[in-house]
C-alpha positions in Angstrom: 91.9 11.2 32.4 88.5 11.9 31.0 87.1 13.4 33.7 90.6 15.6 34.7 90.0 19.4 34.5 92.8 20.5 32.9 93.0 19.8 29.1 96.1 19.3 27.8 98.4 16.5 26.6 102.5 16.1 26.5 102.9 13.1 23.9 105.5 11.7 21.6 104.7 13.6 18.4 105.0 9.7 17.2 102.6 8.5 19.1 99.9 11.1 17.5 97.4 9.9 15.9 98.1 9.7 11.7 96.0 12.2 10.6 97.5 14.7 12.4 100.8 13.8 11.0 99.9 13.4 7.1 99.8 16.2 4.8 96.1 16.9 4.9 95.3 20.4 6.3 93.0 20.1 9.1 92.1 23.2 11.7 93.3 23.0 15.1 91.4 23.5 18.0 94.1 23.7 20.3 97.0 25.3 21.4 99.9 23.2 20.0 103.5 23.3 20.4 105.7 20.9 19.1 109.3 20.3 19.7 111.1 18.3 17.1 113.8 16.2 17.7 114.5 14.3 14.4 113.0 14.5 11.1 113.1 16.5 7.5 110.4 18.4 5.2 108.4 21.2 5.8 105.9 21.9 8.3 102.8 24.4 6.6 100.6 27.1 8.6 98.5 28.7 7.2 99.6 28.1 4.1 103.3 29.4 4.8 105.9 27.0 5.2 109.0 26.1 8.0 111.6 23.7 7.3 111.3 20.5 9.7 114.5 20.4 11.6 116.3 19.0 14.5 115.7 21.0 17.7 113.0 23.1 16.4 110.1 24.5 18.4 106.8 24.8 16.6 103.6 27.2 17.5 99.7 26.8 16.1 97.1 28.2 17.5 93.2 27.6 18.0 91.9 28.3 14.1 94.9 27.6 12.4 95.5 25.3 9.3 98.3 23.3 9.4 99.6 20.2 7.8 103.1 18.3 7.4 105.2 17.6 4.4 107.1 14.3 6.0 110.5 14.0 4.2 112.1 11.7 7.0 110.7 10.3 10.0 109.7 12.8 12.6 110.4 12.6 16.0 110.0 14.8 19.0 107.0 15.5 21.7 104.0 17.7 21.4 102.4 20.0 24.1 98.6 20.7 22.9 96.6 22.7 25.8 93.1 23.7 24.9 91.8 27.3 25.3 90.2 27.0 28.4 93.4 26.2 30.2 94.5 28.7 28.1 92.9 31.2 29.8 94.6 30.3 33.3 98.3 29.9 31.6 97.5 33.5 30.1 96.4 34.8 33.6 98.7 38.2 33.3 97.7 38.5 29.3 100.9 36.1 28.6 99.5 34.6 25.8 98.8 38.1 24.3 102.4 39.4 25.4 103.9 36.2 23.0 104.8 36.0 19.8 103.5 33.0 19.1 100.0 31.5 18.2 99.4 35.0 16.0 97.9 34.9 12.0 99.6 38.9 11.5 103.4 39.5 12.5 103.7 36.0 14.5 106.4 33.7 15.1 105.1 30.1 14.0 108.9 28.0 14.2 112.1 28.6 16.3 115.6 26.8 15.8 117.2 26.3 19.2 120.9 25.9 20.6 121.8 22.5 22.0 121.9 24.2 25.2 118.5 25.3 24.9 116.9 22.2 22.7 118.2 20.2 26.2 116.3 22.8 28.2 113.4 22.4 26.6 113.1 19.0 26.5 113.7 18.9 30.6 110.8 20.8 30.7 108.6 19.1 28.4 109.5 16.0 30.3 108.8 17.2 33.6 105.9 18.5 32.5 104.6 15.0 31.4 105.8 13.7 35.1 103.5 16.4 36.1 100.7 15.3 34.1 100.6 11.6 34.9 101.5 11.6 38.7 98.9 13.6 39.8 100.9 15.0 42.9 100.5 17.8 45.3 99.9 21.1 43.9 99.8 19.2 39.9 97.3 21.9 38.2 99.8 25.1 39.3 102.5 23.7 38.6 101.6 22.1 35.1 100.6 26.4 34.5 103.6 27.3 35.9 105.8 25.0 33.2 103.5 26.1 30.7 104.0 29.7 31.6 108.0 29.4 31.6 108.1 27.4 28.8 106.5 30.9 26.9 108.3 32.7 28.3 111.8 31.2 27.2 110.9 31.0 24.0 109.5 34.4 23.7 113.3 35.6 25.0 114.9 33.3 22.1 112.4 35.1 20.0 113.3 38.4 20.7 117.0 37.8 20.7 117.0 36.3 17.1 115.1 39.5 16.0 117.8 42.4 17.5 116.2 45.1 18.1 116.8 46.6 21.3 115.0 50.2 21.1 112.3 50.4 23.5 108.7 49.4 22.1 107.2 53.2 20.2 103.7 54.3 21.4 103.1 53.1 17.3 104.4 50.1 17.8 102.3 49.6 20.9 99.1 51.3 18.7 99.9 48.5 16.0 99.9 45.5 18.8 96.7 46.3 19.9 95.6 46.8 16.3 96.5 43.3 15.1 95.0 41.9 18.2 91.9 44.1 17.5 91.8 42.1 14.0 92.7 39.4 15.0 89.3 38.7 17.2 86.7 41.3 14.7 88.3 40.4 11.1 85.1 38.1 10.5 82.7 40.3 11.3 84.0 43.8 10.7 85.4 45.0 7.8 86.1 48.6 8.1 89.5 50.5 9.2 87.4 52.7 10.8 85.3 50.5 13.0 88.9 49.6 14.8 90.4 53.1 15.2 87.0 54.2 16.8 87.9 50.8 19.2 90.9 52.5 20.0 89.7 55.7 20.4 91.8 57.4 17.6 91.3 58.5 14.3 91.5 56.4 11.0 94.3 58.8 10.0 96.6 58.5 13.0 95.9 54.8 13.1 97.2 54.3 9.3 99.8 56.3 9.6 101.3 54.3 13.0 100.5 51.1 11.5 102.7 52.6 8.0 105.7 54.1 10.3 105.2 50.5 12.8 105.0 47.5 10.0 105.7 49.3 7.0 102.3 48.5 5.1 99.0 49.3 5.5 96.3 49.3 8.5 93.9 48.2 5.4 96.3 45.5 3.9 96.5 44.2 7.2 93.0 43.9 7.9 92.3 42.2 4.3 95.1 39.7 4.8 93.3 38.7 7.9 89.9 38.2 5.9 91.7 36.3 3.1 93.5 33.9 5.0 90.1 33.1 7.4 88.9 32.5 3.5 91.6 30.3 2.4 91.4 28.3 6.1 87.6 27.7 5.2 88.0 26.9 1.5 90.6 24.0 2.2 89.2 22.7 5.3 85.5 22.6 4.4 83.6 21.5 1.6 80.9 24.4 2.2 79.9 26.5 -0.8 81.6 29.5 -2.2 78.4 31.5 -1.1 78.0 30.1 2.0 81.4 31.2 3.2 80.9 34.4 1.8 78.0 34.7 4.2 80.0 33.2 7.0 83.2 36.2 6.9 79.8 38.3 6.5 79.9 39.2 2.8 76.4 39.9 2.1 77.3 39.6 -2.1 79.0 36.6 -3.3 79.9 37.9 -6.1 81.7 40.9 -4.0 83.6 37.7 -2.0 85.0 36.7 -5.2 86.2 39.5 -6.8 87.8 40.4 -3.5 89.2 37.2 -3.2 90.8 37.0 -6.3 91.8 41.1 -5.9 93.9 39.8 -3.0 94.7 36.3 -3.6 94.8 36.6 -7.4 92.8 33.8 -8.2 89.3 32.9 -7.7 88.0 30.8 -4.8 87.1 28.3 -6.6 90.3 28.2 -8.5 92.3 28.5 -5.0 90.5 25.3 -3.5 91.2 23.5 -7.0 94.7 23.8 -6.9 95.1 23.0 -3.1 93.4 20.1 -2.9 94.9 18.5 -6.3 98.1 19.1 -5.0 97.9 18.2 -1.4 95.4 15.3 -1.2 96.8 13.0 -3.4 
């Protein structure tokens, strides 16, 4: 369907091609969920891993580094959408409402109930009938899958994590705080440009994020550059100083003692160990 409009693909996670199923970290482009069926071992984003398991959902997002450990074969299907039609599925700021797809406080695997693994596989399958009969009304209703299947898992999401008590004005300070970083972490450094984005002060901002996640507006924000590092260290072969200019570090030398302030090793040292271990 090269020249169909909407992007996405509902496959057999067998039938991807091998280098996305070997346990080389490559950066995804798109959005990808995948529902696993069968199989063992441990499925790494972002360099934190989630056991493979029987009736599993899976969430990476555009940006993301992710790679799989393969115990036992694998099987399952995969829904990858690309951010364009991410934009229509996310028409209501769903995609920002979810759990899912986030570097800071997200939700990257889910274990389901038979009940719910058969729902989920109903949908994924009609949503492959969708894709491949080209009927009526196909685009809206191919969103309109898309959209549910969020939405369920977003309420197994929120069940799993009990807590009941209506969402605190912090709470709601910090969600637009991590989404704030997660778009301007590049490119701006400072606590201080973000509380001026959302019009309070640096003090009231640190001390919601504190009461909110229990750590720091600061940490936070550092995490965010470190991992962006980390993502660029492994998946490109680009010069310590050149991706010190690219997360807009105008000192090298700065990038690496904050690097290895945060990360406890240098970057060099980081990329080292990676790649020995995982690219045998």
């Amino acid at each position: 369907h090269d020249t169909d409009p909407l992007q996405i693909e509902v496959v057999p996670i067998e039938d991807l091609p091998t280098i996305a199923r070997k346990p080389e970290p490559h950066r995804q482009a798109f959005y990808c969920i995948f529902f696993v069926t069968e199989g063992s071992g441990t499925h790494y984003i972002d360099f934190s891993g989630d056991t493979i398991q029987p009736n599993t959902l899976h969430f990476v997002g555009p940006g993301q580094v992710h790679y799989w450990d393969i115990a036992s074969t694998m099987r399952g299907i995969a829904l990858l959408f690309a951010p364009s039609l991410a934009l229509e599925i996310g028409e209501h700021g769903l995609l920002d409402q979810v759990n899912f797809f986030r570097t800071i406080n997200g939700v990257s695997s889910l274990r389901l109930t038979q009940a719910d693994a058969h729902w989920v596989q109903a949908t994924l399958a009609a949503l492959r009938d969708e894709y491949v009969t080209h009927s009526f009304g196909r685009t809206a209703s191919i969103i309109a899958l898309v959209q549910l299947l969020l939405v369920k898992a977003q309420r197994l999401a929120e069940q799993i994590e009990t807590s009941p008590e209506p969402v605190s004005a912090e709470q709601q300070l910090a969600a637009r705080y991590i989404q704030l970083v997660e778009q301007h972490a590049i490119e701006r450094h400072k606590v201080d440009w973000y509380a001026a984005e959302l019009a309070v002060t640096v003090g009231h901002l640190s001390k919601s994020i504190q009461n909110a996640l229990g750590t720091t507006a600061g940490a936070l924000l550092r995490t965010r550059i470190v991992l962006e590092a980390k993502r660029l260290l492994v998946h490109t072969n680009d010069p310590v100083a050149t991706i010190a200019s690219q997360l807009n570090f105008e000192d090298p030398s700065y990038f690496g003692r904050f690097f290895k302030r945060e990360a406890q090793q240098t970057p060099r040292a980081f990329r080292k160990e990676f790649l020995t271990k995982y690219q045998n």
